[in-house]
Backbone as CSV, one residue per row, in Angstrom:
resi,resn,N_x,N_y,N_z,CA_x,CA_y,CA_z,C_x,C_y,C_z
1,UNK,93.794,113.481,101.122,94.720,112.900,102.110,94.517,111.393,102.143
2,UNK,95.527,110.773,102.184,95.259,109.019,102.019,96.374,109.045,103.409
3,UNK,96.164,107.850,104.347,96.750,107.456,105.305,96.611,105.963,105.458
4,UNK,97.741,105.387,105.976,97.527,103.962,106.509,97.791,103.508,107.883
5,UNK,96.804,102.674,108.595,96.883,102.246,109.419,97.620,100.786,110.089
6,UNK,98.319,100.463,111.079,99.230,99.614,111.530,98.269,99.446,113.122
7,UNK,98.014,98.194,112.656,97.695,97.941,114.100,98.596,96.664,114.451
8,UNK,98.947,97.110,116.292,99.838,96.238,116.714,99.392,95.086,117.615
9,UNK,99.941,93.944,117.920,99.823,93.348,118.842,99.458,91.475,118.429
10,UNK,100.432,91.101,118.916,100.699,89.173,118.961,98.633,88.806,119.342
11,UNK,98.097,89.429,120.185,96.757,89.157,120.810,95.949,88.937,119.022
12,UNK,96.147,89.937,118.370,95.257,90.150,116.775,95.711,89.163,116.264
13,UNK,96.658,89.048,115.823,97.047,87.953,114.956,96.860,86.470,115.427
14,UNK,96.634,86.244,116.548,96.261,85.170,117.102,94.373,85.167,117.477
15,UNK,94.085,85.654,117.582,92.421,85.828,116.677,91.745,85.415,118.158
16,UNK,93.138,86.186,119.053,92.319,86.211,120.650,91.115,87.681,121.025
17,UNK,91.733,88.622,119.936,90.646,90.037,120.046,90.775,90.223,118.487
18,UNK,89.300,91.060,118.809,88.718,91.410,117.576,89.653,92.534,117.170
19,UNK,89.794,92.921,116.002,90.142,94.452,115.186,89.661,95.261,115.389
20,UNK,88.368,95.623,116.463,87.862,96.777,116.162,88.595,98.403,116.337
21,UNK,89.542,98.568,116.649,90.481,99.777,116.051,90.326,99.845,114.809
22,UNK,90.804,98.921,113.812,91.313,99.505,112.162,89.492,99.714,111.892
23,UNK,88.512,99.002,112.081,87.274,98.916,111.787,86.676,100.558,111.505
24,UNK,87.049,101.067,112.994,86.803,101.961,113.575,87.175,103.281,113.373
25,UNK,88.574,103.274,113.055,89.598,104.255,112.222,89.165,104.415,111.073
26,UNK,88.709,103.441,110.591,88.413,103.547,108.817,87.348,104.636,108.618
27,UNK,85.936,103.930,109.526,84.971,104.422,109.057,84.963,106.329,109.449
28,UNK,85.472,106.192,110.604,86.029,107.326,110.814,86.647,108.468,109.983
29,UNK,87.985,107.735,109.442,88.519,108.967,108.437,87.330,108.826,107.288
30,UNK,86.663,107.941,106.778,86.351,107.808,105.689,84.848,108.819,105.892
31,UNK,84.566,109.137,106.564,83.911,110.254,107.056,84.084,111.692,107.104
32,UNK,85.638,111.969,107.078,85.807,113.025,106.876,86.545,113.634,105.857
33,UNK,86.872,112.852,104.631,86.662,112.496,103.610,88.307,111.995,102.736
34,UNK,89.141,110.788,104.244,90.505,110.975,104.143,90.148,109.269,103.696
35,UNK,91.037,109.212,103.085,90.991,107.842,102.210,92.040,106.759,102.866
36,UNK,91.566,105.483,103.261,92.938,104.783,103.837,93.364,103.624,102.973
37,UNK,94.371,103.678,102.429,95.340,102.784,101.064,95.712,101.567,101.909
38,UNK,96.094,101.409,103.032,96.321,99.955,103.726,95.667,99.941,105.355
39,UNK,95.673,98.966,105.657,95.582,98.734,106.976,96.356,97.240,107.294
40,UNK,97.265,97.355,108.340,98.041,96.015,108.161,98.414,95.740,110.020
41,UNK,98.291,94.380,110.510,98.401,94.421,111.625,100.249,93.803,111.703
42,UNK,100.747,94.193,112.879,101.647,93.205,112.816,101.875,92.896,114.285
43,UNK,102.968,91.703,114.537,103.321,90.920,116.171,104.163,92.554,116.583
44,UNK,104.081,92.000,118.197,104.760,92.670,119.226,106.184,92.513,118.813
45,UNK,106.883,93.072,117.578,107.930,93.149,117.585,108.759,94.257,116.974
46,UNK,109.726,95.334,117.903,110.467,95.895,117.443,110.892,96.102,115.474
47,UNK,111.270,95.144,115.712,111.942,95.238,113.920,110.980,95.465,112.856
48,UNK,109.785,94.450,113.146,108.399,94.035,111.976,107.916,95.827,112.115
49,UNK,107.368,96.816,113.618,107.056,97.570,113.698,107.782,98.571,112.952
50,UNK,109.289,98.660,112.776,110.045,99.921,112.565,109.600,99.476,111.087
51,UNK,110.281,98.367,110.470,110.003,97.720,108.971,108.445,99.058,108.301
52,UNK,107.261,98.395,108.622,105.985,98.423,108.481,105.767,99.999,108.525
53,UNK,106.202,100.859,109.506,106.096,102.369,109.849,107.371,103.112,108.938
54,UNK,108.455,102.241,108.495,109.087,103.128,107.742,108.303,103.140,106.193
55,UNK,108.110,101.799,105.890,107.547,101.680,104.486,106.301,102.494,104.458
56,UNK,105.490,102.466,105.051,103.944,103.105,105.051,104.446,104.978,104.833
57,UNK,105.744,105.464,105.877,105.731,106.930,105.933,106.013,107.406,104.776
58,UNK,106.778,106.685,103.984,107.379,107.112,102.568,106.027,107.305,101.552
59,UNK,105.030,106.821,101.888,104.202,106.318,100.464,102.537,107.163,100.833
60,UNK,102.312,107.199,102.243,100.808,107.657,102.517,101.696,109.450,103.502
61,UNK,100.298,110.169,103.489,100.482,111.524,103.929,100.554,111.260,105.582
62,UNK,100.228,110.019,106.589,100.126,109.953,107.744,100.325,108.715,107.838
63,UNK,100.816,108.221,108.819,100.792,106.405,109.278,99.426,106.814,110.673
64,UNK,98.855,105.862,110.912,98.016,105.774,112.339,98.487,104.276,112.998
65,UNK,99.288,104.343,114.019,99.556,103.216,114.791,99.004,102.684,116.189
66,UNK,98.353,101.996,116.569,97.210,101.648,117.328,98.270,100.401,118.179
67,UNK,97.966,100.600,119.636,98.528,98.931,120.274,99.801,99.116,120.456
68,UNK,100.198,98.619,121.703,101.224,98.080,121.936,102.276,99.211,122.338
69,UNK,101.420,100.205,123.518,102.284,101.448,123.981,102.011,101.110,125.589
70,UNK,103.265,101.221,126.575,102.968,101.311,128.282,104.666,100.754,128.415
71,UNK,104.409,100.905,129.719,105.486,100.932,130.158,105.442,98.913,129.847
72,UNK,104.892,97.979,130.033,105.194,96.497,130.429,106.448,96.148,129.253
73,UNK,106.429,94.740,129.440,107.631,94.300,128.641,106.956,93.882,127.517
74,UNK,105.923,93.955,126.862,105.522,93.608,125.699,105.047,94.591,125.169
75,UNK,105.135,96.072,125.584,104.691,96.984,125.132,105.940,97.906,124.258
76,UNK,106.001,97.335,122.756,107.041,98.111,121.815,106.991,98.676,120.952
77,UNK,105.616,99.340,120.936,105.208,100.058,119.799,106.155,101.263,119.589
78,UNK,106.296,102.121,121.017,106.991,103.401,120.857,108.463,103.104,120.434
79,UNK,108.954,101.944,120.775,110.248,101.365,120.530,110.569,101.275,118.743
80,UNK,109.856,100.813,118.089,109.536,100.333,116.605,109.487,101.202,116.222
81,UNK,108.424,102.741,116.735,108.427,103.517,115.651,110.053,104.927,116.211
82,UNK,110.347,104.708,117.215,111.673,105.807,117.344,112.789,105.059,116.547
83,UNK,112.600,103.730,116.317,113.599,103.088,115.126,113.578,103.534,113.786
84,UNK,112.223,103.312,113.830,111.912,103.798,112.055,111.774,104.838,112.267
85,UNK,112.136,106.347,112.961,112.183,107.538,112.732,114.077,108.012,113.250
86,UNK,114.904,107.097,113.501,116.078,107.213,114.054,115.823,107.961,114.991
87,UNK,114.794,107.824,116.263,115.621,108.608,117.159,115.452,107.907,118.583
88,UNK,115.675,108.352,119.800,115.662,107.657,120.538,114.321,107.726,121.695
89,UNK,114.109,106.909,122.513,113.474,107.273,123.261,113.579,108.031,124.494
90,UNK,113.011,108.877,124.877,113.086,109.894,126.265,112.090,110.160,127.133
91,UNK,112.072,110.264,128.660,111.177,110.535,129.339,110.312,112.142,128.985
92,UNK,109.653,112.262,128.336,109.112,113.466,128.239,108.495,114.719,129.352
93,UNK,109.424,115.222,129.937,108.507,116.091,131.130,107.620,116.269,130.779
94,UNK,106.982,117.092,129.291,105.234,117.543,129.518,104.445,116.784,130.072
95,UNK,104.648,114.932,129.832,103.720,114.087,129.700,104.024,113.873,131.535
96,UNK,105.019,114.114,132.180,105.252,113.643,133.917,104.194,114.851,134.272
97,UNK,104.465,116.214,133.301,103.348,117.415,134.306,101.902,117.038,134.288
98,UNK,101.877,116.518,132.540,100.047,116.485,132.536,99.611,115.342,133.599
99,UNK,100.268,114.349,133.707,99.893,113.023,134.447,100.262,114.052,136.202
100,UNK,101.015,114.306,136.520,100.792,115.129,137.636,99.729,115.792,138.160
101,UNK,99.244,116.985,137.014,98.522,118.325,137.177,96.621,118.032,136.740
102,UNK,96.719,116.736,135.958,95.542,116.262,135.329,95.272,115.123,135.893
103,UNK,96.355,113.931,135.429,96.031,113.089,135.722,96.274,112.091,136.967
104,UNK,96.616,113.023,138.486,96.502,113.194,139.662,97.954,111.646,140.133
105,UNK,98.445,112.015,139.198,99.581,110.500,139.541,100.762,111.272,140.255
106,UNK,101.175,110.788,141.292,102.499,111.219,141.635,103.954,110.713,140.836
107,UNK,104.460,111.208,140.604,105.976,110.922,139.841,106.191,109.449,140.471
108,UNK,106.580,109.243,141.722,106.832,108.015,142.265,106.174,106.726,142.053
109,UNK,104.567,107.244,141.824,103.624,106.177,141.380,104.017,105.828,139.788
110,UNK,104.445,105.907,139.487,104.948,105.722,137.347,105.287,104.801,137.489
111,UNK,105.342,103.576,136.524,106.418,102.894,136.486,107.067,103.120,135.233
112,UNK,108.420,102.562,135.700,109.218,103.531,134.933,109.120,102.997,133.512
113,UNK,109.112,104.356,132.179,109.256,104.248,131.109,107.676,104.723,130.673
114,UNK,106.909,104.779,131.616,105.686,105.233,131.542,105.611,106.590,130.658
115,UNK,106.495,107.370,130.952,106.370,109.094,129.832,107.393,109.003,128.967
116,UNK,107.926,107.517,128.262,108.801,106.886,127.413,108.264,107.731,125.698
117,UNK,108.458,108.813,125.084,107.812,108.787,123.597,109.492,108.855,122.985
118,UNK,109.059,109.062,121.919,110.178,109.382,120.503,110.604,111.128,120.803
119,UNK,112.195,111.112,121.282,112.791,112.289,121.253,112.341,112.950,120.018
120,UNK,111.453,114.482,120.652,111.056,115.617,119.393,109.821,115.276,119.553
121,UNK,109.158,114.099,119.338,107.859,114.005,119.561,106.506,114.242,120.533
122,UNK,106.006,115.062,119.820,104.277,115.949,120.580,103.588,114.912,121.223
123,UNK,103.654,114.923,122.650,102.864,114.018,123.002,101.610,114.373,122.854
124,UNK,100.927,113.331,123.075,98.897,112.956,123.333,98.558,112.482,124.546
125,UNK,97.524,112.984,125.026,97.827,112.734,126.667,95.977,112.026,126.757
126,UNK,96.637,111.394,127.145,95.276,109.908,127.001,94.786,110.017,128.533
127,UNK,93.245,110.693,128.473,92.263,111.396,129.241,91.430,110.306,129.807
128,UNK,91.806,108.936,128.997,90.999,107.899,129.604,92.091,106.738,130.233
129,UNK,93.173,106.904,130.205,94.235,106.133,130.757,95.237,106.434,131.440
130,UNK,96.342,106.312,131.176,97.554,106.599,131.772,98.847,106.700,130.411
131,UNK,98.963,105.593,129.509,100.185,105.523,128.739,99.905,106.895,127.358
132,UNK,100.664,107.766,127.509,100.571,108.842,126.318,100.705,107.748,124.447
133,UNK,100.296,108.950,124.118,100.549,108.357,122.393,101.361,109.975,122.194
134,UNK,101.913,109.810,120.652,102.511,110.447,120.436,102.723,110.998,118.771
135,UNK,103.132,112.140,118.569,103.270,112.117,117.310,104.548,112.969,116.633
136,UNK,105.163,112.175,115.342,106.043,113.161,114.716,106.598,112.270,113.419
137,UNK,106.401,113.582,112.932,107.077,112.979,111.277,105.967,112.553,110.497
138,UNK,104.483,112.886,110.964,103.261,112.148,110.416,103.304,111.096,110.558
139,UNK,103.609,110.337,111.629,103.196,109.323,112.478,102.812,109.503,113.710
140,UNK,101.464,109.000,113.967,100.390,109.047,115.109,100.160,107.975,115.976
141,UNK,100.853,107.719,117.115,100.371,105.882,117.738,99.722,106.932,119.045
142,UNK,98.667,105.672,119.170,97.742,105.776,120.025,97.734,104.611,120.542
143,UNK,97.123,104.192,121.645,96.509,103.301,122.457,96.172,102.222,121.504
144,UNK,96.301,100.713,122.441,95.220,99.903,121.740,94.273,99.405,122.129
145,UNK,93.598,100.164,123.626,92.559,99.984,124.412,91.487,100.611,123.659
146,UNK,90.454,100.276,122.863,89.587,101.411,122.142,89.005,102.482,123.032
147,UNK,88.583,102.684,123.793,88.142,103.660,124.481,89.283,105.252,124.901
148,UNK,90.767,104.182,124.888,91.698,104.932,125.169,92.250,105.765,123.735
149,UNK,92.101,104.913,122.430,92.536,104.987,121.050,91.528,106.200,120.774
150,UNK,90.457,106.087,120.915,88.637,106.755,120.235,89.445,108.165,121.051
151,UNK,89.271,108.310,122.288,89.302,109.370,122.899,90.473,110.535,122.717
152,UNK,91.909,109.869,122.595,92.615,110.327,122.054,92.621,110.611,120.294
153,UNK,92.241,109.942,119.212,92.010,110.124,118.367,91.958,111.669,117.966
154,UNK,90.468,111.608,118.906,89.334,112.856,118.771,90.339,114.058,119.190
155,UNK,91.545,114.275,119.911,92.250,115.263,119.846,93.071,115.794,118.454
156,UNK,93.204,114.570,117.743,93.720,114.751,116.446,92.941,115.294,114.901
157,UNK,91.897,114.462,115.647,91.223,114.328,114.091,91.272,115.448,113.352
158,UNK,91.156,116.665,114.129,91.243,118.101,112.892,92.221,117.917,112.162
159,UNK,93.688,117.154,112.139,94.388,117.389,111.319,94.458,116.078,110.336
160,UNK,92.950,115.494,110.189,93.040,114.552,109.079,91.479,115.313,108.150
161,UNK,91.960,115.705,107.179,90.907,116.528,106.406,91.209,115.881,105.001
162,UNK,90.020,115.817,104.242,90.098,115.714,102.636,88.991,115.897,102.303
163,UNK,88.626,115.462,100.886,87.427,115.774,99.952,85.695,115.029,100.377
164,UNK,85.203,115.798,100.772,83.883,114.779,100.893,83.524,114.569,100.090
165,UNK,83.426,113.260,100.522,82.644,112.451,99.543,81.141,111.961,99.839
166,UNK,80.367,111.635,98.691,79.147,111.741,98.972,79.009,110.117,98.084
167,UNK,77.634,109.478,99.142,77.645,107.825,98.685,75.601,108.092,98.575
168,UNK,75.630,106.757,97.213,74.561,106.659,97.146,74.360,105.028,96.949
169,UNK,73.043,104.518,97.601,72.986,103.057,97.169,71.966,102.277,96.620
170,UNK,72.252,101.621,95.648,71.161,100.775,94.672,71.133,99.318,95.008
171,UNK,70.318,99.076,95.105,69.963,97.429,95.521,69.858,96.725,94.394
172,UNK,69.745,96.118,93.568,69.491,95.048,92.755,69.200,93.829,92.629
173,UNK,68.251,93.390,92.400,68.199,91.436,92.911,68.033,90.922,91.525
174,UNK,69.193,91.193,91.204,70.364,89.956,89.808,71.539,89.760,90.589
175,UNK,71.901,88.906,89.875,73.379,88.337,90.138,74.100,89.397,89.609
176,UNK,75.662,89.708,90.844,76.526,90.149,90.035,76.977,90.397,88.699
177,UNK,77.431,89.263,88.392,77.330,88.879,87.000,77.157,89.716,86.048
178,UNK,75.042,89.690,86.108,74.575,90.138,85.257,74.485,91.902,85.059
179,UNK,75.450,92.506,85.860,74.988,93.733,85.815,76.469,94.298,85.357
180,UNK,77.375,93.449,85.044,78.790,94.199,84.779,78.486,95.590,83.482
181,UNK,77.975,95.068,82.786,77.656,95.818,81.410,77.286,97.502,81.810
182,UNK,76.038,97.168,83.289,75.366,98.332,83.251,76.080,99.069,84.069
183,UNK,77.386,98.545,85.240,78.622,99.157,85.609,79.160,99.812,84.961
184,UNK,79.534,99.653,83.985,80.235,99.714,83.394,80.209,101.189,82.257
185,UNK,78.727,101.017,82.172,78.026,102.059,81.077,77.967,103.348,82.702
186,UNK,77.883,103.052,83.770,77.689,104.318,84.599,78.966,104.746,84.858
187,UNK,80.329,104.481,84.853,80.991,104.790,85.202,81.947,105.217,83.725
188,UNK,81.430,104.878,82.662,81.623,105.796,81.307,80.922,106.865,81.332
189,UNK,79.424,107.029,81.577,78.660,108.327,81.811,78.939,109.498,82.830
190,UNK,78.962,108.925,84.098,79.311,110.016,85.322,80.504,109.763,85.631
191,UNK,81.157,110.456,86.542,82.127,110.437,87.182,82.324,110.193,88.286
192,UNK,82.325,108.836,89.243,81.854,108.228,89.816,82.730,107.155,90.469
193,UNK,82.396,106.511,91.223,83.333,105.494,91.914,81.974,104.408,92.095
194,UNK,82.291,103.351,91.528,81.275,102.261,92.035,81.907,101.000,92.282
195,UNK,81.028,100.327,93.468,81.427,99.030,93.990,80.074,98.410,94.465
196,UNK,80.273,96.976,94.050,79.504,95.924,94.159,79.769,95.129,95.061
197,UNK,78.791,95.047,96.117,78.709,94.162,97.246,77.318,92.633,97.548
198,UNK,78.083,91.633,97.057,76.625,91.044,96.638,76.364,90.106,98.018
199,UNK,75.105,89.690,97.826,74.585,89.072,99.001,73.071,88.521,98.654
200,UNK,72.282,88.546,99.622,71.038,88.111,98.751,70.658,89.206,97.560
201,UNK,70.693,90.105,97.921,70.604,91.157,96.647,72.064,91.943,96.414
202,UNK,72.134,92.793,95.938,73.993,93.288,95.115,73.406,94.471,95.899
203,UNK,74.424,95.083,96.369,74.303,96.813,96.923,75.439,97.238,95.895
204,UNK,75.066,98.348,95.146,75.775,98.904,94.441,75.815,100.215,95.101
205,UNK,77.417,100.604,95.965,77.089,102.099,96.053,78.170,102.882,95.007
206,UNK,77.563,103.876,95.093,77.867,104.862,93.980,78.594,106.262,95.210
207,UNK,79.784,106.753,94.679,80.041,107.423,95.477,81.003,108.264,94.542
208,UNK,80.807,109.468,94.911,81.971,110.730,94.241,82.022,112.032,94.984
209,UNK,82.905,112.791,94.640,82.596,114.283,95.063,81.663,115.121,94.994
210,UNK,80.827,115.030,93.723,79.994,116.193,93.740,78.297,115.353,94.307
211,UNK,77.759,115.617,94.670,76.849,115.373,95.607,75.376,115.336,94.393
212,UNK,75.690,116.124,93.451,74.387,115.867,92.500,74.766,114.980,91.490
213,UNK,75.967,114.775,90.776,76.381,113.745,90.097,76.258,112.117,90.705
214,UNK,76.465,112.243,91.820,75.777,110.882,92.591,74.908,110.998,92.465
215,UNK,73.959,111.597,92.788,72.425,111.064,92.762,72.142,110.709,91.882
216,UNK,72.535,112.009,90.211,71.793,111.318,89.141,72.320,110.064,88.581
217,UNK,73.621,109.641,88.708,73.912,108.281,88.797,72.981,107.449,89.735
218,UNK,73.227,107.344,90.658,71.945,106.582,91.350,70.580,106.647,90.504
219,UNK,70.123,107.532,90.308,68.693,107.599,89.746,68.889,106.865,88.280
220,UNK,70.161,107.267,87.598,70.043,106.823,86.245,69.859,105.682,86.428
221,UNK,70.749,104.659,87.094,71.272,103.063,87.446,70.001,102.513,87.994
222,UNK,69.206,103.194,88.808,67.983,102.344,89.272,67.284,102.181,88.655
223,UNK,66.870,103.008,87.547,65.961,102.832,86.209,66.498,101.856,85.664
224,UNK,67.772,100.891,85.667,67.855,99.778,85.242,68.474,98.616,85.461
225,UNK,68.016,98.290,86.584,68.331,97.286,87.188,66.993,96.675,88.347
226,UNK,66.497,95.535,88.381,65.502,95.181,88.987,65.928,95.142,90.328
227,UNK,65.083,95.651,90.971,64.927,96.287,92.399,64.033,95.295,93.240
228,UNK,64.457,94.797,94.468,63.347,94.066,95.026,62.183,94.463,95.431
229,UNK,61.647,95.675,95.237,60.745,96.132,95.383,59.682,96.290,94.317
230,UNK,60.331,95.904,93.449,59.700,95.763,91.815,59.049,94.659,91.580
């Protein structure tokens, strides 16, 4: 399963808050062994949102859209993506009962547009807030409060599954550089995924499906390459 993530909101791109959603999402799916092909933020705007969520649905098995859901006037996430799914928006009764029966709000207390999702679309009923997320068509928006995003997530996550993968890591203290050759020779031998992360020493992790083919890659590769411990 490969999915991409869209995170929303004018606040990111202006480098007033950190990313930690896409950060967070990543390591997440990449845990349960779902692969993510983009992550792309964009402004509080209708058009850029529908744009970004139509292109992503065509090409990955799920979009994940984060930010920029509530009733206020800068909140158009749900707006962007009922564009890029043609349909419209509607007050959803389930989401007026759960906020009733759960989440102790009286109808009158809402403001309005508050149980606003994409006509057809399953709501998500956000246990740490008030504004629902929603899903349909394999598109998922959630919150962009992390606590509100994390929590709701975790109602979903069973339906993001793929291949585990298994990671192993080699240290090396050479230069990049000097180790392309012996890259190169491991990933002709095993079957394998490797990437080089350099810094004072190179972390080479080694990562694939089968769980003993990593290792003996790892084991082969450390036998040649100087180790700071050497």
């Amino acid at each position: 399963m490969e999915v991409a993530i869209v995170t929303v909101g004018d606040e990111l791109l202006a480098g007033r808050t950190t990313n930690t959603n896409a950060a967070w999402l990543c390591e997440r799916l990449d845990g349960q062994g779902v692969a993510v092909g983009r992550v792309t933020t964009v402004p509080d705007r209708v058009a850029d949102i529908a744009r970004v969520v139509n292109e992503y649905r065509a090409e990955y098995d799920a979009v994940i859209v984060t930010g920029g859901i509530g009733p206020t006037h800068d909140d158009v996430t749900m707006d962007g993506v009922a564009a890029a799914l043609g349909r419209p928006l509607a007050e959803d009764e389930r989401v007026l009962e759960w906020l009733e029966e759960e989440g102790g709000y009286a109808r009158e207390e809402l403001t309005e547009g508050t149980a606003a999702i994409p006509k057809g679309a399953r709501p998500l009923h956000n246990r740490v807030g008030v504004a629902p997320g929603a899903v349909l068509e394999g598109v998922y928006v959630l919150p962009g409060v992390p606590s509100e995003m994390r929590g709701m997530f975790e109602t979903v996550a069973p339906e993001f599954r793929g291949e585990a993968v298994h990671r192993e890591v080699v240290v090396a203290d050479e230069p990049e550089s000097a180790l392309l050759d012996r890259l190169e020779a491991l990933r002709e031998r095993f079957d394998v995924g490797v990437g080089s992360y350099p810094g004072e020493s190179v972390r080479i992790e080694i990562r694939g499906a089968d769980e003993t083919v990593v290792g003996e890659a790892a084991a082969w590769l450390t036998e040649r390459v100087e180790s700071p411990q050497r």
